[in-house]
Legacy VTK file of the C-alpha trace (Angstrom):
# vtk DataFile Version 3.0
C-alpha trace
ASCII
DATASET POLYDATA
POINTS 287 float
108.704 -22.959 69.922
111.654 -21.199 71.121
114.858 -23.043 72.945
114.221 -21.520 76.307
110.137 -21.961 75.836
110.792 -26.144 75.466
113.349 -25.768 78.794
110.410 -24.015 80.922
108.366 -26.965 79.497
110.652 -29.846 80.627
111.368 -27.671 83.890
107.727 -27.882 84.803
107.979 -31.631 84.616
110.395 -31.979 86.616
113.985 -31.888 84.567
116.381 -29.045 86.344
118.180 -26.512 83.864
121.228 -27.976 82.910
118.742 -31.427 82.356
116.860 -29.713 80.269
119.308 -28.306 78.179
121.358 -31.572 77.862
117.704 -32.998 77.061
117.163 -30.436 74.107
120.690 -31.302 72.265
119.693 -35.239 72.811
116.510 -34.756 70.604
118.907 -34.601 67.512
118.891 -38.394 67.839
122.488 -38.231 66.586
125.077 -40.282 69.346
127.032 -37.535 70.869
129.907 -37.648 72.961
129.884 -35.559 76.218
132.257 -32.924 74.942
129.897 -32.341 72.303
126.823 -32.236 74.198
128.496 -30.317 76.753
129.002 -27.247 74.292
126.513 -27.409 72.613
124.411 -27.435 75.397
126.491 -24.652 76.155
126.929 -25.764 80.356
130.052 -26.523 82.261
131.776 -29.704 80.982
132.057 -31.244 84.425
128.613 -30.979 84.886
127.530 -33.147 81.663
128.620 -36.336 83.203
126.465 -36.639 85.915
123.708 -35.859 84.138
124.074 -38.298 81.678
124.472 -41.016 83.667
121.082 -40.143 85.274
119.720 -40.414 81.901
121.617 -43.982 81.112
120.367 -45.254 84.444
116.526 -44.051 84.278
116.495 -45.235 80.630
116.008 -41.804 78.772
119.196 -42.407 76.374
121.856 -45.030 75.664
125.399 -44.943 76.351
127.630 -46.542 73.134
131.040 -47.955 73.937
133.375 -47.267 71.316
137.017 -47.693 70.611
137.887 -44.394 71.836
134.863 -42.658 73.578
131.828 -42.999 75.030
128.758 -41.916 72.560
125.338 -41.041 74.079
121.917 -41.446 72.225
118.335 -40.486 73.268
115.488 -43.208 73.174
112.315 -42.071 71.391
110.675 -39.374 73.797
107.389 -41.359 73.415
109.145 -43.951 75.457
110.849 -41.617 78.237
107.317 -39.993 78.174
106.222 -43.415 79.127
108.745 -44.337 81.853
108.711 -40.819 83.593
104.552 -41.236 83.860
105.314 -44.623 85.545
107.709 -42.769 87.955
104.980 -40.406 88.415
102.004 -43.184 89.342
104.624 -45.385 91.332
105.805 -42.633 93.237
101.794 -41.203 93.811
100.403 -44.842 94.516
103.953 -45.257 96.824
102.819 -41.664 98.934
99.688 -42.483 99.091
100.265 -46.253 101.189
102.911 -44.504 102.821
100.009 -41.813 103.909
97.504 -44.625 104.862
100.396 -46.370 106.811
101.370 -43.387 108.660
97.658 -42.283 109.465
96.668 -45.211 110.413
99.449 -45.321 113.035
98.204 -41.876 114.196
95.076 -42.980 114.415
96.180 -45.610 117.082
97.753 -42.573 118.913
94.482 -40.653 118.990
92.564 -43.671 120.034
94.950 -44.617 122.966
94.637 -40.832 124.358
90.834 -40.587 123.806
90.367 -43.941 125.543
92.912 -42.314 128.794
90.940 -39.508 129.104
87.399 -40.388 128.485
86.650 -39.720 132.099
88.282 -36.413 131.850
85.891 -33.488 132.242
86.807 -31.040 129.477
83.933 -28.579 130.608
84.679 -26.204 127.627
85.970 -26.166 123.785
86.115 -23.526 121.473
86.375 -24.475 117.943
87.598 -22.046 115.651
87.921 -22.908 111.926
85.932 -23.437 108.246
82.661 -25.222 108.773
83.625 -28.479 107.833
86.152 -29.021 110.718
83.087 -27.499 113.408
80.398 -29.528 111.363
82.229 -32.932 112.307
82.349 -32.046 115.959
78.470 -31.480 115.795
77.999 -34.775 113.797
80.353 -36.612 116.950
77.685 -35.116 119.775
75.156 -36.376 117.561
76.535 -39.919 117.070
76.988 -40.526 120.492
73.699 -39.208 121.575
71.105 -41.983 122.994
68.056 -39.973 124.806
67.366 -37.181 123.804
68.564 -34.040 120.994
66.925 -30.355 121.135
67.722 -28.008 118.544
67.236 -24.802 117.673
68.852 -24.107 114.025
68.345 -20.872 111.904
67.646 -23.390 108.479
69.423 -22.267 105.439
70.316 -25.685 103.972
68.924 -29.269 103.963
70.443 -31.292 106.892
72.856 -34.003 105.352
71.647 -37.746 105.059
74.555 -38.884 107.994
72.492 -36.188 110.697
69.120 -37.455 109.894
70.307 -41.331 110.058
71.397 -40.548 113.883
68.152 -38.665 114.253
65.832 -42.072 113.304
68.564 -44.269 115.389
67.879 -42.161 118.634
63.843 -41.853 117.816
64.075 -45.915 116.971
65.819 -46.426 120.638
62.800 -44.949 122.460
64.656 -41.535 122.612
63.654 -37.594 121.654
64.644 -35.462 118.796
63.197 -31.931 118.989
63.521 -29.261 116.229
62.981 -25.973 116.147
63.600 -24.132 112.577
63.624 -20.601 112.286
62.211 -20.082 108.964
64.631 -17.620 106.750
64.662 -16.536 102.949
68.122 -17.416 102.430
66.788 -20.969 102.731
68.318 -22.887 99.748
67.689 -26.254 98.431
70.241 -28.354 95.951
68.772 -28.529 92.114
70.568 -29.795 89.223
73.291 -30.002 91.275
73.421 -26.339 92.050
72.035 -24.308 94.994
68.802 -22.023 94.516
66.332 -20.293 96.318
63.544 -22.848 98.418
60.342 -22.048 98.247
57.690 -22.446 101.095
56.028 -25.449 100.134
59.859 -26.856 99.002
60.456 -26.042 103.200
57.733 -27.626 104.261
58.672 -30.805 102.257
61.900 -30.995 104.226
60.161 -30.666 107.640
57.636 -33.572 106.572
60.735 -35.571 105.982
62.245 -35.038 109.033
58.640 -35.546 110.828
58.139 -39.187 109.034
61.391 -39.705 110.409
60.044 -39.694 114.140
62.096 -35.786 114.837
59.309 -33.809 116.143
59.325 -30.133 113.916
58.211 -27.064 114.342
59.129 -23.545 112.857
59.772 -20.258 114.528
59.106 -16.772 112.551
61.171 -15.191 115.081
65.052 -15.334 115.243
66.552 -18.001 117.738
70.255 -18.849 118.441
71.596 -22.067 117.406
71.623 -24.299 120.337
71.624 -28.146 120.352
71.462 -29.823 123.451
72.559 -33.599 123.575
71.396 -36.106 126.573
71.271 -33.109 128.696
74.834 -33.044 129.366
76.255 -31.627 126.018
75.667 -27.862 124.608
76.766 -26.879 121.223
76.367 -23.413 120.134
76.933 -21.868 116.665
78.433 -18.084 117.546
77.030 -16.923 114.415
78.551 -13.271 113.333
78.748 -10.565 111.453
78.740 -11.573 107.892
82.474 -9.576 106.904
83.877 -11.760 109.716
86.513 -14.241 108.043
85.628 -17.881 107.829
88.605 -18.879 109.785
87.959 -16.505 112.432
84.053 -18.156 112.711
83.301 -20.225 115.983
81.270 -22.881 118.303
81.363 -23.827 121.927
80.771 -27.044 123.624
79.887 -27.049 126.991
79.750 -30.309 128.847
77.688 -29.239 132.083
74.243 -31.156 133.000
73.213 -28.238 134.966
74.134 -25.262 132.146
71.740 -27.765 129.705
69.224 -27.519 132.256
69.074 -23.920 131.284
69.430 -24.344 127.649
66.319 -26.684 127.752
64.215 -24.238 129.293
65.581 -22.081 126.613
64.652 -24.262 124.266
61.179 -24.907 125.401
60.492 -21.172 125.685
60.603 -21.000 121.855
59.293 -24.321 121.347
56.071 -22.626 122.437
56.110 -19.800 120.636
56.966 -21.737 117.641
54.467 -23.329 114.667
53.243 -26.718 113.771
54.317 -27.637 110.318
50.382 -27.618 109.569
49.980 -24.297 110.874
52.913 -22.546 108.702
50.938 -24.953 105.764
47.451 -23.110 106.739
49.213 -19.424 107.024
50.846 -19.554 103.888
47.830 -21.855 102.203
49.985 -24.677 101.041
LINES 1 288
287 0 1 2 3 4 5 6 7 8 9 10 11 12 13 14 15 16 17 18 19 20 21 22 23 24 25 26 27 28 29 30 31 32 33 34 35 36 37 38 39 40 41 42 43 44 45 46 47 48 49 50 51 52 53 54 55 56 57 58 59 60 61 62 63 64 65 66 67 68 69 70 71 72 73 74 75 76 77 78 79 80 81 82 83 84 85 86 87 88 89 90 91 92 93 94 95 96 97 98 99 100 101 102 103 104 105 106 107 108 109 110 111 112 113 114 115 116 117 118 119 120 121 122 123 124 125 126 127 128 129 130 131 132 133 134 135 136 137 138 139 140 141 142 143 144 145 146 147 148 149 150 151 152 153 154 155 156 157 158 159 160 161 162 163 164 165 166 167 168 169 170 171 172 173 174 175 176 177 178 179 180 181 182 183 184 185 186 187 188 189 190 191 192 193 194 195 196 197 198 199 200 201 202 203 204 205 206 207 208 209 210 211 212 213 214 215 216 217 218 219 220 221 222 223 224 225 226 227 228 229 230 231 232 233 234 235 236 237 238 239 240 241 242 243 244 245 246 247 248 249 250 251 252 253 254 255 256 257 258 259 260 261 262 263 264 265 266 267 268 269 270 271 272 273 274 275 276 277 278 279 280 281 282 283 284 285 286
């Protein structure tokens, strides 16, 4: 391996230029004064000093006291491979509380606001981002929901574990949870760890397990928009788009208006009729 090859390689953990090059004549093993390791290093002389008192003082080489000059001498690199991986999990595990401190501060913030304006009437938010920021504002509706949830979803994947726990606390607490699926071939199911196609009877199995669970199912071979309506106060709707639209660009609305999820309802309940029983889909496709 080339001179300048092993300086890219010390670079890349972390040693600057001139480091690495002082780093490179060190490996001789051989005590060197500075002038020495200064030319053959081939840097600036006044540079070499601070440098190597870096490397006295984190423990990569010793400094010898002679009569006349000072001698420097590396430490076996197994060692200094040793004490810079320390540095590296100290100063990780050190980020990481200071993270957790710092969040959890924030987090105080957020909580202080929320509580202030929890009467405030925010009427309408449009969330705009990757699904996993817009998922966790449909999972808060659905936390906080008591009476009574009406969906209307176009199913491509199975609901998460988290959804259908809040679906079994609202049916346990005397409330409603209504679901309409609009049956689609892109529906997927998770095997081997890996995606793949569903099949009928592999749909039907989910719905079961969401009907055991007290949600009342049914499944619509028409298209429908994806509509939830929570306690008859909240609206969330999925503004699915064109497929070439950018993931960022994707986005929902929540409405908070009792008499706008009046409508929605009777929205809702329009399709519920014209949607399936579970054992009808079964008898029409002779599962």
């Amino acid at each position: 391996m080339t001179t300048q090859n092993l300086i890219e390689k010390l670079k890349s953990v972390g040693f600057k230029e001139y480091e690495s090059k002082v780093f490179i004549v060190l490996l001789k093993g051989i005590p060197m004064s500075a002038s020495e390791i200064a030319k053959e290093a081939k840097i600036i002389r006044n540079s070499i000093y601070d440098i190597l008192k870096s490397f006295v003082q984190k423990g990569f080489c010793n400094e010898i006291e002679t009569n006349t000059i000072l001698n420097y001498q590396i430490i076996d690199p197994e060692i200094v491979m040793d004490k810079i991986m320390r540095e590296y999990t100290d100063g990780y595990h050190n980020k990481l509380e200071s993270l957790k401190d710092t969040f959890s501060e924030l987090k105080e913030i957020y909580n202080a606001k929320t509580e202030k304006n929890e009467g405030a009437d925010i009427g309408i938010q449009l969330i705009r981002g990757i699904n996993a920021h817009r998922v966790a504002k449909y999972a808060d509706l659905l936390k906080n929901s008591k009476t009574e949830v009406l969906g209307m979803y176009r199913l491509k994947w199975l609901v998460s574990d988290d959804l259908n726990e809040d679906a079994i606390r609202i049916v346990k607490g005397g409330g409603v949870v209504k679901t309409i699926y609009q049956v689609s071939p892109d529906f997927k199911i998770i095997k081997g760890g890996k995606p793949e196609a569903g099949s009928a009877a592999e749909l039907i199995k989910v719905c079961e397990t969401f009907r055991k669970n007290g949600e009342d199912v049914r499944l619509s071979e028409v298209k429908i928009p994806n509509i939830t309506v929570f306690d008859m106060e909240n609206i969330f709707i999925n503004m699915t788009g064109e497929k070439n639209v950018p993931k960022y660009k994707q986005a929902d609305i929540i409405i908070k208006n009792p008499e706008f999820a009046q409508h929605m309802k009777d929205l809702f309940n329009f399709y519920w009729n014209q949607a399936i029983t579970i054992d009808e889909f079964k008898k029409r496709n002779r599962i």
